[in-house]
C-alpha positions, 0 to 999 in steps of 0.5 A: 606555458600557452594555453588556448582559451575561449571564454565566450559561450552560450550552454542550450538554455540561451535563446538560439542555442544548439541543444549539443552546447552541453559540458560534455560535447563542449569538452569533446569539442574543445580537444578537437579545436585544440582549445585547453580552457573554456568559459561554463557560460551561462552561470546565472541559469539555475538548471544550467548551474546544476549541471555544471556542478553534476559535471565538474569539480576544482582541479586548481583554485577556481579552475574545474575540470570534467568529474572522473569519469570523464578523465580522458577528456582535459578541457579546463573550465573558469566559471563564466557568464555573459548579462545583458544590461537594459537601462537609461542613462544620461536620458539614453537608452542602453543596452550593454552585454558584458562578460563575468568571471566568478572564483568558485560556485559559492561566488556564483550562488551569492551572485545568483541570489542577490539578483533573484532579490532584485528581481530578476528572471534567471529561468527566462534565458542563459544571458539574462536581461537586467534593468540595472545599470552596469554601476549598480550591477558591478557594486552588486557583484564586487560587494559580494566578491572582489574576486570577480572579473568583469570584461565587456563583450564585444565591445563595438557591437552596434546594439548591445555593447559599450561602444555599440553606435546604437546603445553604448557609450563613448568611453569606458569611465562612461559607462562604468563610473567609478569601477572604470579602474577595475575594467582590465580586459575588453573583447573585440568582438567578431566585428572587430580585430585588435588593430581596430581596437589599439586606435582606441587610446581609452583601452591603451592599459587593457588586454585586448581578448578574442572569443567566440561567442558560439551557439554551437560546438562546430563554432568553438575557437573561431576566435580565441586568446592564447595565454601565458599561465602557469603550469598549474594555474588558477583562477588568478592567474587568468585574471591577469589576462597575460596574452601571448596572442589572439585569434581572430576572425577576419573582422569584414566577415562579422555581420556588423562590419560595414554601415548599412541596411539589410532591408534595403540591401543598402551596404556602406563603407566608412568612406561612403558614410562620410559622403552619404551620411547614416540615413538609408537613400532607398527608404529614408530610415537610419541605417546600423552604423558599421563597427569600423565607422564607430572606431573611426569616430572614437579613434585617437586623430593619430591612430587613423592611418595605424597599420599593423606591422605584418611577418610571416613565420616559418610555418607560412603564418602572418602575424600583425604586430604593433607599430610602436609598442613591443608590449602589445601582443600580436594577433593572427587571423584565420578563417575556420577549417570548416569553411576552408573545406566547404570551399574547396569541396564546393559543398558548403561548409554544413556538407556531410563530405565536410563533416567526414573530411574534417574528422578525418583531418583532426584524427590524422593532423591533430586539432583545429588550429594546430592545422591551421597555424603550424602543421606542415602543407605537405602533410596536410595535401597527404590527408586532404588533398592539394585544393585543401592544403593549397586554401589553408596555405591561401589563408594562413598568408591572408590571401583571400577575398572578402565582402563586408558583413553589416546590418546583421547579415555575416560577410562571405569569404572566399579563399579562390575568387569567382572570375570576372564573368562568373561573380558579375553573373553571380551578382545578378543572380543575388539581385534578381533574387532579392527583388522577388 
C-alpha cells in the first residue's frame, strides 16, 4: 500500500516554532493533509521527549500511534530528529543539519544520554546544536544502535547542509568518511526538486525523499514522500525508503533558489552568476549562492541539460519522470491549497475567508492533497467555486509563474499572472518601497 509520510518537522520547543506544533494538533492536521506518517520530531529536547511518550504508544515495531483516547485520530508516527553539526573540517568551517530516525524510545533515551555526557545542551532548542563532527556523531549513535537512520536534510541549503555553498561538502564520503555506505536516503530540501538532484551522480544509489520541514500545522505536506509499505508496516520497513513518488514544491518558490543578495535586492540566475560572478555589484560583499548554481557546479558534465520526462495523468496531474532509468521514481509538483485560495480570493493565503473556505473544502472534498492530485474540477468548482477549480486545475498542469526566492527571502507564486501594465506598476511600487 502507499502512504504519505512527512518526516521533517519542528515541535514548539524549536526556535521559530508555532506553540500548536503539539502531537495532538500535529495529528489533526495530518488527516486534514491526507498525511498517514509523521516524523515526532525533536526527540533530543527532554520535555518534548515526555510528551511524546505521554501521547503515544507502539502500534507496530517502531511505528507509535496516538494512545486510546485519541483512536478517531490515525496518524502514524516514527521517531525522528533533526541536529545541527558545528564544526571545522579540512580547516573549513561547517554547518551541517541532518535528520535521524531511531527504533524505539529505549534507542532515543540512550542517544540522548551520550550527548548530555558529551556536553551538550539539549534544553537550549528541539534541534540541537553539536560541535562534533557528522564522523564522530554517527559512530556516537551507530555504537549504540545500528538500527538508526541518518539522512541529510535539505541537502543544497547554502548554510547549513552537506552540499550547502556556504558550509557543506562536495560529496557525501566527504562529509561522512566511512559511514558514506550507510547514508541511504537524502532530502531535497524546498530549494530543490529531484530533477535537480538525479544530476548529482554521488546520490545515483540513494532515495531521493521530500519533507516539509514545517514550523506550523498549516505548513504540513507542502512537501512529502508517498511510500510503498506494507499493510502493517514497521520501522524497517521505512528504513528501506521504497518511494512511489515525491511531493514537491515548485523549487523557484524556496527562498535559496536563486544567487543573490537581500540587502541589496541583488537576485541573480545561475547564467547571470556565470557572467557576473558571486560578489554583489551594489555593496562589494559575497553574495549566497543560490541552490541551482551549486548544482550546477556539483552536476555530472552529462546531466546539465537533464530534463525530466513530462506526462499527464487522468486527473489532469503532470508528472516528471526520469529520462533513462525506470528505477528512479517519478515527482509531481504542487503549490499548497492554502495559497491557491488566497489567490483566487484575492485575501492572501493567511485570510479568515481562506481559513473558512479551506475547512469547508476539506469536509466536502476530503484532505489536501486528494484535492489537490485526484478529486474531480467539477466537484471542486461545486464546493468552491470556478476561480478555485479553474487555479487547482492551473497548477495540477504546472501553469503558473513564479519569481525565484534567493538569499532567504521565499519566491512568490502567482497562478494568474498581472497584466503588462499592472505587474510594471507593481514593480515600481515594490521599488520605491524598498528604497524608503
Amino acid at each position: 500500500m502507499q502512504v504519505t509520510a512527512d518526516l521533517h518537522l519542528h515541535s514548539k520547543y524549536s526556535r521559530a516554532v508555532s506553540p500548536q506544533m503539539t502531537i495532538p494538533v500535529m495529528a489533526q492536521w495530518a488527516q486534514k493533509k491526507g498525511l498517514g506518517l509523521l516524523a515526532t520530531a525533536d526527540w533530543t529536547h527532554p520535555l518534548w521527549l515526555k510528551e511524546l511518550e505521554t501521547y503515544l504508544e507502539e502500534a507496530s515495531e517502531g511505528i507509535y500511534k496516538l494512545k486510546t483516547e485519541n483512536l478517531k485520530l490515525k496518524t502514524r508516527f516514527i521517531l525522528g530528529t533533526e541536529i545541527a553539526n558545528i564544526y571545522t573540517q579540512d580547516g573549513q568551517s561547517r554547518r551541517i543539519h541532518t535528520l535521524f530516525f531511531a527504533p524505539s524510545f529505549n534507542t532515543v533515551h540512550k542517544i540522548n544520554a551520550e550527548l548530555v555526557r558529551r556536553g551538550a545542551n539539549l534544553m537550549s532548542d528541539g534541534r540541537p546544536i553539536l560541535g562534533l563532527s557528522l564522523k564522530q556523531l554517527c559512530e556516537l549513535v551507530w555504537g549504540i544502535d545500528e538500527q538508526v537512520v541518518a539522512v541529510p536534510a535539505h541537502i543544497w541549503t547554502p548554510w547549513f547542509s552537506v552540499f550547502g555553498s556556504k558550509s557543506g561538502f562536495n560529496s557525501i564520503e566527504e562529509c561522512f568518511g566511512q559511514h558514506a555506505d550507510k547514508i541511504q536516503a537524502i532530502e531535497t530540501g524546498l530549494s530543490s526538486d529531484v530533477l535537480m538532484n538525479w544530476k548529482i551522480k554521488d546520490l545515483d544509489n540513494r532515495a531521493i525523499i521530500s519533507n516539509s520541514d514545517s514550523h506550523s500545522p498549516g505548513k504540513m505536506g507542502r512537501e512529502a514522500t508517498v511510500l510503498e509499505l506494507p499493510e502493517n508496516y514497521e520501522f524497517s520497513d521505512v528504513a528501506k525508503f521504497k518511494v512511489a513518488y515525491t511531493i514537491e514544491f515548485h523549487p523557484e518558490e524556496g527562498k535559496y533558489h536563486y544567487t543573490g543578495h537581500r540587502v541589496c535586492n541583488v537576485v541573480q540566475s545561475p547564467e547571470e552568476t556565470r557572467q557576473k560572478g558571486t560578489t554583489c555589484h551594489v555593496c562589494g560583499r559575497p553574495l549566497t549562492v543560490g541552490v541551482e548554481h551549486r548544482v550546477d557546479e556539483l552536476a555530472d558534465k552529462e546531466r546539465l541539460e537533464m530534463k525530466a520526462i513530462e506526462k499527464v495523468n487522468n486527473h489532469g496531474v503532470k508528472g516528471y519522470f526520469h529520462p533513462t532509468e525506470k528505477s528512479r521514481p517519478p515527482y509531481v509538483m504542487l503549490v499548497p491549497l492554502m495559497e491557491i485560495l488566497g489567490e483566487a480570493l484575492g485575501t492572501g493565503s493567511a485570510s479568515k475567508k481562506v481559513e473558512e473556505l479551506y475547512e469547508k473544502m476539506i469536509t466536502a472534498l476530503g484532505p489536501e492533497l486528494n484535492i489537490l492530485l485526484k478529486v474531480k474540477p467539477e466537484e471542486i468548482v461545486k464546493a468552491a467555486g470556478e476561480k478555485v477549480g479553474e487555479g487547482i486545475k492551473k497548477v495540477r498542469r504546472g501553469e503558473i509563474v513564479i519569481q525565484p526566492g534567493y538569499d532567504g527571502v521565499f519566491g512568490v507564486v502567482k497562478i494568474w499572472p498581472l497584466p503588462a501594465t499592472a505587474a510594471a506598476g507593481q514593480a515600481l511600487k515594490s521599488e520605491q518601497e524598498s528604497l524608503f
